[in-house]
C-alpha positions as a Python dict, from the first residue, in 0.01 Angstrom:
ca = {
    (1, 'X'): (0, 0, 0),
    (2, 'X'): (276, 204, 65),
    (3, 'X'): (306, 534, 269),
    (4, 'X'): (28, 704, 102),
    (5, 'X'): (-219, 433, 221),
    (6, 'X'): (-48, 324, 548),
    (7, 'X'): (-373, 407, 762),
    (8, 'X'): (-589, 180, 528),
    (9, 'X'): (-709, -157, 525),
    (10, 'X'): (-737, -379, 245),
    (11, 'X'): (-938, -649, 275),
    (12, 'X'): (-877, -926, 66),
    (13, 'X'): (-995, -1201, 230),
    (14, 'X'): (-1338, -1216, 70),
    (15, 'X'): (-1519, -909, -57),
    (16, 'X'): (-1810, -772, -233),
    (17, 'X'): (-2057, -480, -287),
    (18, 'X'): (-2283, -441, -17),
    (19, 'X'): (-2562, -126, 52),
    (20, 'X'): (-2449, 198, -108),
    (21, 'X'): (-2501, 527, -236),
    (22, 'X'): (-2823, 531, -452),
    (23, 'X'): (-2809, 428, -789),
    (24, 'X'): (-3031, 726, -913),
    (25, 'X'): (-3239, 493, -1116),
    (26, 'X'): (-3563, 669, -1268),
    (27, 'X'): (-3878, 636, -1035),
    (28, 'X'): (-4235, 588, -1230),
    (29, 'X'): (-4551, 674, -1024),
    (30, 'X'): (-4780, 416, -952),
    (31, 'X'): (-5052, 524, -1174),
    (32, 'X'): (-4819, 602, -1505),
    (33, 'X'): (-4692, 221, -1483),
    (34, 'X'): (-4493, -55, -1316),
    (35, 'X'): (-4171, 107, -1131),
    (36, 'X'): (-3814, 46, -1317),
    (37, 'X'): (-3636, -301, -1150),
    (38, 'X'): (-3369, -460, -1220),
    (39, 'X'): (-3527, -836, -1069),
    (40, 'X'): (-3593, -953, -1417),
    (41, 'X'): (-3225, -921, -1516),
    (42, 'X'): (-3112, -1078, -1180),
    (43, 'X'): (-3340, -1337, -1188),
    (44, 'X'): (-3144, -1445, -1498),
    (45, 'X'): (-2764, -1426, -1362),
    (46, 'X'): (-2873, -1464, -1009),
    (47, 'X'): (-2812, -1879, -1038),
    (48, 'X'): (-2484, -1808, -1187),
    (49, 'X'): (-2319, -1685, -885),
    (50, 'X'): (-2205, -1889, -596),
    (51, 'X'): (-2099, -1908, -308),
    (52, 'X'): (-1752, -2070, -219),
    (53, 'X'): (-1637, -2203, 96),
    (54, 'X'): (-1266, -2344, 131),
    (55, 'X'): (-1125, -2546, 418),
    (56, 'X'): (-737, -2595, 498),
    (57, 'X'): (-560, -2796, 738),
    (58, 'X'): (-340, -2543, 954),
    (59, 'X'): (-68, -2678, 1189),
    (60, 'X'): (-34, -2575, 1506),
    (61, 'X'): (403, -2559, 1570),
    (62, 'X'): (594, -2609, 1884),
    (63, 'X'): (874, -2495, 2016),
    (64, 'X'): (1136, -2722, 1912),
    (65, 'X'): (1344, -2617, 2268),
    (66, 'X'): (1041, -2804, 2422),
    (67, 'X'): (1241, -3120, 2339),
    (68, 'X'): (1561, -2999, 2573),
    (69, 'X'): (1485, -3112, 2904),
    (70, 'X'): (1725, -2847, 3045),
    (71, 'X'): (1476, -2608, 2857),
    (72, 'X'): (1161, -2783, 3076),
    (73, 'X'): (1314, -2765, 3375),
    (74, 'X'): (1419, -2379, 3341),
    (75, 'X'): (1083, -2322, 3259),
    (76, 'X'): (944, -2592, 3536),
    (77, 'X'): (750, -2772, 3235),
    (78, 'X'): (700, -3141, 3348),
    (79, 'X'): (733, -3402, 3129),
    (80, 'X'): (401, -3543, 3166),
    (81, 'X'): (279, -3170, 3046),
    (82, 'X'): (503, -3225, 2664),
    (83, 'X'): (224, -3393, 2450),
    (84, 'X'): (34, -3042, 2499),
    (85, 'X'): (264, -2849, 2320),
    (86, 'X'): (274, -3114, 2020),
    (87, 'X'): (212, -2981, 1666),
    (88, 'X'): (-171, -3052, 1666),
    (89, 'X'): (-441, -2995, 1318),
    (90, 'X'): (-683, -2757, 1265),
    (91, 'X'): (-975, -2730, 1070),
    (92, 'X'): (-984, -2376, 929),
    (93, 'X'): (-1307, -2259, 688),
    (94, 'X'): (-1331, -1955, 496),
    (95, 'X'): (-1580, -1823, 259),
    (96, 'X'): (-1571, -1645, -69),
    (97, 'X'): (-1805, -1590, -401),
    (98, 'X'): (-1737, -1676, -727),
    (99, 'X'): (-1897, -1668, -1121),
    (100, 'X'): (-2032, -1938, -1360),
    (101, 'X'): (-1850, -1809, -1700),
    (102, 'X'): (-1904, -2178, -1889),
    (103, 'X'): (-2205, -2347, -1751),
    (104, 'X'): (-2148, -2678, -1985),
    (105, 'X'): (-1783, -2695, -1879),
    (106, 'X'): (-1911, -2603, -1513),
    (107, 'X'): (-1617, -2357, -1501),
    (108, 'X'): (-1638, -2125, -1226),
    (109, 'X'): (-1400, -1810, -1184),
    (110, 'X'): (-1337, -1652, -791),
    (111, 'X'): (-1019, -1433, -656),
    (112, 'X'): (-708, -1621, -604),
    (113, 'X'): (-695, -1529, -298),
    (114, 'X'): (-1026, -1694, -166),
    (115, 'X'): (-895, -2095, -241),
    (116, 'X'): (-556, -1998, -167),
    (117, 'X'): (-409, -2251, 47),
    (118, 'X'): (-709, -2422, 70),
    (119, 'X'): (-748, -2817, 88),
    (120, 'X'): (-1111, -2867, -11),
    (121, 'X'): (-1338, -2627, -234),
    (122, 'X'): (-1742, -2639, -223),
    (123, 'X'): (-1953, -2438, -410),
    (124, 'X'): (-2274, -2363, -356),
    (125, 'X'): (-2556, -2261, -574),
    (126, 'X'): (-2846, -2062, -535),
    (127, 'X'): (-3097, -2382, -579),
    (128, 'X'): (-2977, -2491, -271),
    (129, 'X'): (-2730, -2750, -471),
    (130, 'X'): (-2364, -2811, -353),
    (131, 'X'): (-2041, -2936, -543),
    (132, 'X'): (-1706, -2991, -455),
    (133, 'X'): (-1472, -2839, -678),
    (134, 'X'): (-1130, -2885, -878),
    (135, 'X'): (-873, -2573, -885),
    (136, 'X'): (-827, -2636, -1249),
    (137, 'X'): (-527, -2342, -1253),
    (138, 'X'): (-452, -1981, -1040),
    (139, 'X'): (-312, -1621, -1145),
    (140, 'X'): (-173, -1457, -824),
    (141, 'X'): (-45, -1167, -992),
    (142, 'X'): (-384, -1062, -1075),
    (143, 'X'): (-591, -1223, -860),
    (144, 'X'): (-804, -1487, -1028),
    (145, 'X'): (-853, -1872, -999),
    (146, 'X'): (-1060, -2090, -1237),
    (147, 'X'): (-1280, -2371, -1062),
    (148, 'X'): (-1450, -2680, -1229),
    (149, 'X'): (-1783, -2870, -1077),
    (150, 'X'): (-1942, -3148, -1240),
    (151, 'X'): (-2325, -3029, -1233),
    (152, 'X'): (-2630, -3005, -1478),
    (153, 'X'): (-2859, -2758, -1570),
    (154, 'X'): (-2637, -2456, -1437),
    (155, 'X'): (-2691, -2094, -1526),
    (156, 'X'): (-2385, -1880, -1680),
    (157, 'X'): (-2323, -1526, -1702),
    (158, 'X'): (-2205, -1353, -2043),
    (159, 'X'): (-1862, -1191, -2010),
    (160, 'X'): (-1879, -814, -2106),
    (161, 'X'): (-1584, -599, -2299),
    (162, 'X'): (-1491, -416, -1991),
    (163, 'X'): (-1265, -204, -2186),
    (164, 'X'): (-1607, -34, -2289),
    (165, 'X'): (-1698, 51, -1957),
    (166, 'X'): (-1720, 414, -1868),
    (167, 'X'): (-1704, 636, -1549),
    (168, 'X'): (-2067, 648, -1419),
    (169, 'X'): (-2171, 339, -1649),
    (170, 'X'): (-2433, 205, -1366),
    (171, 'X'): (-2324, -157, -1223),
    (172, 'X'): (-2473, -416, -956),
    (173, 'X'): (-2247, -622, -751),
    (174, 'X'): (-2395, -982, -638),
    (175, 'X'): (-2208, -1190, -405),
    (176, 'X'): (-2210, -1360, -54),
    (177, 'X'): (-2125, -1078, 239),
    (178, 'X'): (-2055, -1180, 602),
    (179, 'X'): (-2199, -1563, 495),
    (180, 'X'): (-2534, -1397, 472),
    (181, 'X'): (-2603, -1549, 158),
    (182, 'X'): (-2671, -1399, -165),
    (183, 'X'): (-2713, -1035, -186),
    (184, 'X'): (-2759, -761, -457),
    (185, 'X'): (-2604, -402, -425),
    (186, 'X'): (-2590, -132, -678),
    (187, 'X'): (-2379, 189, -766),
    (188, 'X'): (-2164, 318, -1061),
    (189, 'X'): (-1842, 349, -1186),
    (190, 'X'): (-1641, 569, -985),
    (191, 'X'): (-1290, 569, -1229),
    (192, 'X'): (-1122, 299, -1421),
    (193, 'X'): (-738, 231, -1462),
    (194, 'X'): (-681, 250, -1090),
    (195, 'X'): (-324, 131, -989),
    (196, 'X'): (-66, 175, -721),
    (197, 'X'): (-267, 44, -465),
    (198, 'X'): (-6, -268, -427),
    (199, 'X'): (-270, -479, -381),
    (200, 'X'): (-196, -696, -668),
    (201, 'X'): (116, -729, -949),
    (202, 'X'): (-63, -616, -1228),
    (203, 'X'): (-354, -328, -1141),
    (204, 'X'): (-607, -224, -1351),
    (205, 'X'): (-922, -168, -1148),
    (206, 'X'): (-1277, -49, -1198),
    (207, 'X'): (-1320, 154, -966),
    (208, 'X'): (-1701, 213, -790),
    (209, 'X'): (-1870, 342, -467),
    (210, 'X'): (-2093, 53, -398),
    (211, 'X'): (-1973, -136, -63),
    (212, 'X'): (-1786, -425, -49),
    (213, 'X'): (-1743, -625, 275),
    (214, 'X'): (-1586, -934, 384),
    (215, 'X'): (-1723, -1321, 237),
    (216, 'X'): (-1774, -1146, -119),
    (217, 'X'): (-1413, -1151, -307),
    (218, 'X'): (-1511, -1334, -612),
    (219, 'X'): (-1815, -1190, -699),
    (220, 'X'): (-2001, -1037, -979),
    (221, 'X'): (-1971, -693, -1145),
    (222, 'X'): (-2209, -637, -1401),
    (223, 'X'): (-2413, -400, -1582),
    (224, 'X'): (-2724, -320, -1622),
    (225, 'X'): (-2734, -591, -1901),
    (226, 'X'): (-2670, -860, -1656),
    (227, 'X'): (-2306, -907, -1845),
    (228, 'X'): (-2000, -930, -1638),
    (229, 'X'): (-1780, -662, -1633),
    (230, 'X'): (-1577, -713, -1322),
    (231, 'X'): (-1465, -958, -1035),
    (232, 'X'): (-1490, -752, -700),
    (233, 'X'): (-1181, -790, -541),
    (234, 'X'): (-1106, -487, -274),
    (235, 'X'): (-1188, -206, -83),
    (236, 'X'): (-1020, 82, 92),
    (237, 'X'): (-1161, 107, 456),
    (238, 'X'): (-1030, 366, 713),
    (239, 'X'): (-1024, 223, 1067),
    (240, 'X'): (-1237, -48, 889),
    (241, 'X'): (-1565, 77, 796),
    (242, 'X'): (-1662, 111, 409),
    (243, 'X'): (-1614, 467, 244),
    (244, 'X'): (-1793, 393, -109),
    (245, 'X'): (-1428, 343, -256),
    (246, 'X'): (-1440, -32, -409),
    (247, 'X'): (-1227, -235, -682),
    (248, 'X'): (-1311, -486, -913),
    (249, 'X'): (-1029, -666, -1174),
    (250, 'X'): (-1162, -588, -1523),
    (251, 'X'): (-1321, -861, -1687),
    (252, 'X'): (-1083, -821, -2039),
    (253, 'X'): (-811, -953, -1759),
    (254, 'X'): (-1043, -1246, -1573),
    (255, 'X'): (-1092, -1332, -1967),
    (256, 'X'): (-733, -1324, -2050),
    (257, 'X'): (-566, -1484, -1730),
    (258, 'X'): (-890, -1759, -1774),
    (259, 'X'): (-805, -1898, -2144),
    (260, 'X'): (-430, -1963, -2029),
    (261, 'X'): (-559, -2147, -1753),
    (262, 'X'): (-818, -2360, -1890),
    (263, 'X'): (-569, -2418, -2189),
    (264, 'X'): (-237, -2487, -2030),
    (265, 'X'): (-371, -2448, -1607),
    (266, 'X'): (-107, -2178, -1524),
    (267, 'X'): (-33, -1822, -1693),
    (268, 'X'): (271, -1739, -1925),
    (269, 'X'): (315, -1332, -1931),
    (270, 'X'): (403, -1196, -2232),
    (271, 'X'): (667, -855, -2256),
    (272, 'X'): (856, -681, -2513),
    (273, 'X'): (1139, -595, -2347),
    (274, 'X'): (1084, -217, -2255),
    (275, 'X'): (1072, 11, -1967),
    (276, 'X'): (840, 290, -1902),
    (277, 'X'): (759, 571, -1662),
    (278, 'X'): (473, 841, -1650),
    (279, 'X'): (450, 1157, -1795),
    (280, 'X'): (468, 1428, -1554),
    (281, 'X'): (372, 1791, -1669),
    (282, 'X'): (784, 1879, -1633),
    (283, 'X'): (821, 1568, -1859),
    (284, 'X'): (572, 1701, -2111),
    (285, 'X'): (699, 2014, -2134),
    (286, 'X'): (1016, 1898, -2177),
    (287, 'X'): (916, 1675, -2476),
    (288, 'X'): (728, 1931, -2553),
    (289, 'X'): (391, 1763, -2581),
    (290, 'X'): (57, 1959, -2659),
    (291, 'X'): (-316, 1904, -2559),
    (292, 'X'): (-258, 1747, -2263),
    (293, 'X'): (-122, 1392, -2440),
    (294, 'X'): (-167, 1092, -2289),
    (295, 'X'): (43, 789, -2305),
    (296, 'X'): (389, 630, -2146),
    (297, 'X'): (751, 692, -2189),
    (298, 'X'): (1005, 463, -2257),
    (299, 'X'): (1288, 493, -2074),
    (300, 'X'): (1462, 181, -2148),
    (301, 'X'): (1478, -117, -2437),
    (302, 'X'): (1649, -376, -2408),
    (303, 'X'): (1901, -513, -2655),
    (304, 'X'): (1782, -820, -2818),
    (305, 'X'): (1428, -764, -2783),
    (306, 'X'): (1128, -795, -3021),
    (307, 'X'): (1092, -379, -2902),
    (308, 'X'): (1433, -316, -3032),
    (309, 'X'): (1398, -553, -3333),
    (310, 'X'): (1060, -341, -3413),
    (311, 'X'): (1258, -17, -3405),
    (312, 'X'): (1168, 100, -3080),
    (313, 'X'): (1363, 349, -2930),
    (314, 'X'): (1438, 519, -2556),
    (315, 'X'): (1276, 841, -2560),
    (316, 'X'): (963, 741, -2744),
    (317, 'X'): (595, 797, -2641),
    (318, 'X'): (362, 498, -2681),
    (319, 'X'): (25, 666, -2745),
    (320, 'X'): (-229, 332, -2783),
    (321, 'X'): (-205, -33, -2832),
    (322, 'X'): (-438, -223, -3091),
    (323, 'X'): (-592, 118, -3115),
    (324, 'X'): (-678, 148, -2757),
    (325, 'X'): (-557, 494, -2586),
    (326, 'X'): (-276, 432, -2281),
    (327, 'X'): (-365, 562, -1981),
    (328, 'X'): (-63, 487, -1761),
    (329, 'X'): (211, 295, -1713),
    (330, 'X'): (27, -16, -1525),
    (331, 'X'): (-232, -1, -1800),
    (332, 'X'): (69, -40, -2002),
    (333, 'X'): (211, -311, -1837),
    (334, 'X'): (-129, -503, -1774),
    (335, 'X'): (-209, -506, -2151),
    (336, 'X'): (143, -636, -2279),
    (337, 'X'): (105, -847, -1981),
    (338, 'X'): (-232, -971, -2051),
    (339, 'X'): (-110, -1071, -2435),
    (340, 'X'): (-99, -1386, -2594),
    (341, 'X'): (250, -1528, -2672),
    (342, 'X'): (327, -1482, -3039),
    (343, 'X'): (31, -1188, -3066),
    (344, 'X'): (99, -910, -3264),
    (345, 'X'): (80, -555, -3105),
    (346, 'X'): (27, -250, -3278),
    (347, 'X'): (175, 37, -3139),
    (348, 'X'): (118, 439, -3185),
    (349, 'X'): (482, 594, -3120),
    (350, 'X'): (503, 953, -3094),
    (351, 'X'): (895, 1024, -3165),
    (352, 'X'): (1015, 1413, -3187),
    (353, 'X'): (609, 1508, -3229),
    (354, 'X'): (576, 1242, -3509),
    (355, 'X'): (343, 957, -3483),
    (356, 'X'): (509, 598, -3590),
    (357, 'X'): (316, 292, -3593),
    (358, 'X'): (500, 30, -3510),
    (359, 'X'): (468, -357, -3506),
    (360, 'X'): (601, -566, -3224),
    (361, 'X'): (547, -898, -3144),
    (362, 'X'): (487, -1035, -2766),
    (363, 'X'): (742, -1319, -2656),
    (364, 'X'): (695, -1480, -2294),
    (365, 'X'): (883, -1319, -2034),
    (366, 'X'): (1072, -1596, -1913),
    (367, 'X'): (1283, -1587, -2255),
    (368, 'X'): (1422, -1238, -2206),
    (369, 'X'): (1735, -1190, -2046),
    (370, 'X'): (1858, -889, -1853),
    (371, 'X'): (2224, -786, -1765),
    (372, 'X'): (2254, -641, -1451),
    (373, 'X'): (2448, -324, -1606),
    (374, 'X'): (2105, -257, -1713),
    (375, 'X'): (1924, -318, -1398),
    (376, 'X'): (2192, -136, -1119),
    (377, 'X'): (2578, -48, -1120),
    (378, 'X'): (2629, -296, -804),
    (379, 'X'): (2479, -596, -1019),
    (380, 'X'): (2684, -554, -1287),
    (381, 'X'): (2813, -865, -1465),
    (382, 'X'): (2518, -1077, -1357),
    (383, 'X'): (2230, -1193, -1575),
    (384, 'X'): (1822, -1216, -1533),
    (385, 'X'): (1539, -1371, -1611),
    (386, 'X'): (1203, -1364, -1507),
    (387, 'X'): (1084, -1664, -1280),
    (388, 'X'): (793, -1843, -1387),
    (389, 'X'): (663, -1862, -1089),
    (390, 'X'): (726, -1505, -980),
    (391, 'X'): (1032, -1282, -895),
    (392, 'X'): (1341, -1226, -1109),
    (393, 'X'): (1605, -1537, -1150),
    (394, 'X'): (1969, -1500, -1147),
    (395, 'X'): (2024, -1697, -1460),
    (396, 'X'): (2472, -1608, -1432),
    (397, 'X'): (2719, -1381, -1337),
    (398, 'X'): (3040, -1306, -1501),
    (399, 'X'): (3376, -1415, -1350),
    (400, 'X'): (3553, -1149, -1153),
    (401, 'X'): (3243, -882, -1218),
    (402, 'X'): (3129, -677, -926),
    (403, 'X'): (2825, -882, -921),
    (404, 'X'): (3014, -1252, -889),
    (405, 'X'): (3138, -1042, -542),
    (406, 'X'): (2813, -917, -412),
    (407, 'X'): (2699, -1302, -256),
    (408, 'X'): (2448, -1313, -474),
    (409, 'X'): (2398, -1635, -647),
    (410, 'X'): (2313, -1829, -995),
    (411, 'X'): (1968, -1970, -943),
    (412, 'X'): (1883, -1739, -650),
    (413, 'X'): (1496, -1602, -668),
    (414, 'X'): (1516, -1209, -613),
    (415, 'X'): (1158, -1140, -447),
    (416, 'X'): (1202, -812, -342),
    (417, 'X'): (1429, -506, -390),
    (418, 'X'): (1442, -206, -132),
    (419, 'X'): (1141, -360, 49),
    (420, 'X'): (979, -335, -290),
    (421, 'X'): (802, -671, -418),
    (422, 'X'): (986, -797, -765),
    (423, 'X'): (733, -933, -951),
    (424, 'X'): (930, -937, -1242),
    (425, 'X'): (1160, -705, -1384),
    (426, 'X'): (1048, -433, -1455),
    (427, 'X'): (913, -372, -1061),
    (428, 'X'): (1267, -531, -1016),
    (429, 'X'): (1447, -229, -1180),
    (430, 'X'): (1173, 6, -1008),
    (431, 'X'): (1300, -112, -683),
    (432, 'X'): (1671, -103, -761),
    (433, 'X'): (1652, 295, -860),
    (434, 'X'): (1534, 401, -514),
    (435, 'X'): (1894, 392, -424),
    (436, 'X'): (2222, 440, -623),
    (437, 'X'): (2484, 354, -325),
    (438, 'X'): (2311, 15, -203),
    (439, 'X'): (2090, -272, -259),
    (440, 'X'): (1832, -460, -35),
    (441, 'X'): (1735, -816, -175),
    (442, 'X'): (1546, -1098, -31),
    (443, 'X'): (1613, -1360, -175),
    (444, 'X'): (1515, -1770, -248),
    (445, 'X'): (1792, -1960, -217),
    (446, 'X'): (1769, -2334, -187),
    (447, 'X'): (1380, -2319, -58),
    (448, 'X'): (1512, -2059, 221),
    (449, 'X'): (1440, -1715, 227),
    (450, 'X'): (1728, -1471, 288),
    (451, 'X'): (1807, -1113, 325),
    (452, 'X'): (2128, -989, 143),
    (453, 'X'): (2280, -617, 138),
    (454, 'X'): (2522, -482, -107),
    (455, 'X'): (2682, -150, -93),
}
C-alpha cells in the first residue's frame, strides 16, 4: 500500500458490494406504470453466482526447545505436560463468491486469494445444490482462480468488454457478504485504470462506490445488461468501515488470465522488453507535448528484444495499443502483460512530435534476459530472467564482475528489492533505482528465504 495508504485496510480475504449510495435509477408513479427493477435481469444471472467455501488444514508448531529437558526444567515444564505443546491440526473454513462463465464446462472463476491454500473447495448454488470443486489453474499476480464442478442444468453469465466501460456506467455487484447469503447491491463506476494500490502485481481496477465487505471476493460486477464486467476484489476502509471506494479486476483480464488457464492451467506473461515511466507535466513540457497527451515513456529497451527488433527506441511515447488509448504505465504493463505469446501488437509511437506505428510482437517473459548493467551499477556482470513462478532469476554472473562479489547467487529467486516486491523485472528495476549507493534483496535460495545487502 505504501506510505500514502499506510492508515488503510485492504481487505482481501473475501469481498463484495454491499448497501451503497443510490443508484439514481428513474422512479415511475404508480398510476403512469410498473416502477423500473432490475429483478428480471437478476433473476437471470442470479443462479450463476455462488458461493464458495474453502477449508485448509493449519498446523499448530511447537517450540522445538520443548524437546531440551534443560529447557523444561528452566521453565518448570513437566514431562508429563510435553504432548500439549505437540504440533496438533486444525480445521480452518473460509468463505468467498465466485462466477459461472461456462455453464457446460461447469467452469467457475473466484479471486485467487479466496482458495488460496485451501485443501477442499465447495460451491454452492443458489438452488440450494452443492459441489465440490477442482482448482483447475490460479493467477496470483492478478488475482483470479478458475474452478471446475461437475453439475447439470447450471446458469452462466455472459462476459462483457470491460474495456467499454465508462465512469458512471451504472453496475450491480452480487455476491455472498458476512456468509449472509446472496445479496444484490448497486452503484456506478467511480474511475477505471486504478493502480498503485499494491494490492496486486498487475492493477487495472474499476473503480465504484458501492460497498464491499468481507465473504464477497469473487463476486459479480455487471451492468445493467446482466453481463459481467468485473470480479470484486477490494476495498479501501479507514479504521475499517466502508467509504464507497471499491475495486473490481476488469473482466478483459479475468478473460485473458482464464483462457491460459483452462488451456495450459497456469499463466505465461508476455513482454517486449521495454521500460516505461509516466508523464509528468515537467516531462511534457520537456518533450514538448501539446493538448494534454496521454500515453507512457520509454525509458529503457532492451538489446535483443522484439521492441528493439521493431525499431523502438528510448525516448519514445507509446500513445495506444491495438488502437486502444494508454492511460498509464500499469495499464501499459497489464495489456502487454495480458497478451498472448506470439500476438501481434500494434503500437502508436510519438517520436520528436511524429506519430510511428510500429509492429512488435509479444514473446513470454521468461525468454528475455537482462544484464545487470542494465538493472543497477552494483549488479553488474550478472544476468536475469524472469521466474515463472514469480520474482526475477539469477540466470549467471560473469567471473571477476562486481556482481560474482556481491553473494548473490546463480539460481537465487530475487523477491524483493528495497522492500519493494519484484514481480518481475520491470518492478525489479523500479526497486533497484530508489537507491544508487546500495541494494536490499530478499532472496530464495535453496527453498530458504534470505536477506542480502550490497553497498
Amino acid at each position: 500500500m505504501g506510505n500514502k495508504l499506510s492508515t488503510i485496510i485492504i481487505f482481501l480475504c473475501s469481498l463484495i458490494f454491499g448497501p451503497s449510495v443510490s443508484a439514481g435509477l428513474p422512479v415511475s408513479l404508480p398510476d403512469q406504470g410498473p416502477l423500473p427493477s432490475l429483478a428480471p435481469m437478476l433473476e437471470k444471472i442470479n443462479p450463476a453466482v455462488v458461493n464458495i467455501a474453502t477449508y485448509s488444514t493449519q498446523i499448530n508448531r511447537y517450540n522445538p526447545l520443548l524437546n531440551d529437558p534443560f529447557f523444561r526444567r528452566f521453565f518448570n515444564i513437566p514431562d508429563e505436560q510435553l504432548p500439549q505443546y505437540q504440533p496438533s491440526e486444525r480445521k480452518q473454513q473460509s468463505a468467498g463468491s465466485g462466477v459461472i462463465v461456462n455453464a457446460s464446462d461447469g467452469v467457475v472463476v473466484t479471486n485467487y486469494h479466496v482458495i488460496k491454500g485451501a485443501d477442499e473447495v465447495q460451491v454452492s448454488l443458489i438452488d440450494g445444490r452443492s459441489f465440490a470443486a477442482e482448482i483447475i489453474g490460479s493467477d496470483p499476480e492478478v488475482d483470479i482462480a478458475t474452478l471446475r464442478i461437475k453439475a447439470e442444468n447450471l446458469a452462466e453469465v455472459r462476459i462483457a468488454d470491460s474495456s467499454a466501460v465508462r465512469v458512471g456506467d451504472f453496475v450491480v455487484a452480487i455476491g455472498n457478504p458476512f456468509g449472509l447469503g446472496q445479496t444484490v447491491t448497486t452503484g456506478i463506476v467511480s474511475a477505471i485504470g486504478r493502480s498503485g494500490l499494491g494490492i496486486e502485481g498487475y492493477e487495472n481496477f474499476i473503480q465504484t462506490d458501492a460497498s464491499i465487505n468481507p465473504g464477497n471476493s469473487g463476486g459479480a460486477l455487471v451492468n445493467l445488461r446482466g453481463e459481467l464486467v468485473g470480479i470484486n476484489t477490494a476495498i479501501i476502509a479507514p479504521a475499517g468501515g466502508n467509504v464507497g471506494i471499491g475495486f473490481a479486476i476488469p473482466a478483459n483480464m479475468v478473460s485473458a488470465s482464464m483462457r491460459q488457464l483452462l488451456a495450459y492451467g497456469e499463466v505465461k506473461r508476455g513482454a517486449i522488453g521495454i521500460a516505461v515511466q509516466e508523464i509528468t507535466p515537467q516531462l511534457s513540457e520537456a518533450f514538448n507535448l501539446k493538448n494534454s497527451q496521454q500515453g507512457v515513456l520509454i525509458t529503457q529497451v532492451d538489446k535483443h528484444s522484439p521492441a528493439a527488433a521493431a525499431g523502438i527506441e528510448a525516448g519514445d511515447i507509446v500513445t495506444y495499443i491495438n488502437a486502444t488509448k494508454v492511460r498509464s504505465p500499469a495499464h501499459f504493463r497489464s495489456q502487454i502483460s495480458m497478451s498472448v505469446i506470439g500476438d501481434i501488437l500494434k503500437l502508436s509511437i510519438l517520436r520528436q512530435n511524429k506519430t510511428l506505428a510500429l509492429d512488435v510482437r509479444v514473446v513470454a517473459r521468461e525468454e528475455l534476459s537482462y544484464s545487470g548493467n542494465s538493472m543497477h551499477p552494483l549488479l553488474e556482470g550478472a544476468q536475469f530472467k524472469n521466474n515463472p513462478d514469480g520474482g526475477v532469476v539469477v540466470s549467471g554472473l560473469k567471473p571477476n564482475s562486481r556482481a560474482a562479489y556481491s553473494g548473490i547467487r546463480p539460481g537465487d529467486i530475487i523477491v524483493s528489492a528495497n522492500r519493494i516486491a519484484a514481480h518481475d523485472i520491470e518492478t525489479l528495476r523500479r526497486a533497484l533505482s530508489q537507491n544508487d549507493s546500495s541494494v536490499l534483496l530478499k532472496i530464495i535460495r535453496d527453498n530458504i528465504s534470505l536477506f542480502l545487502v550490497i553497498r
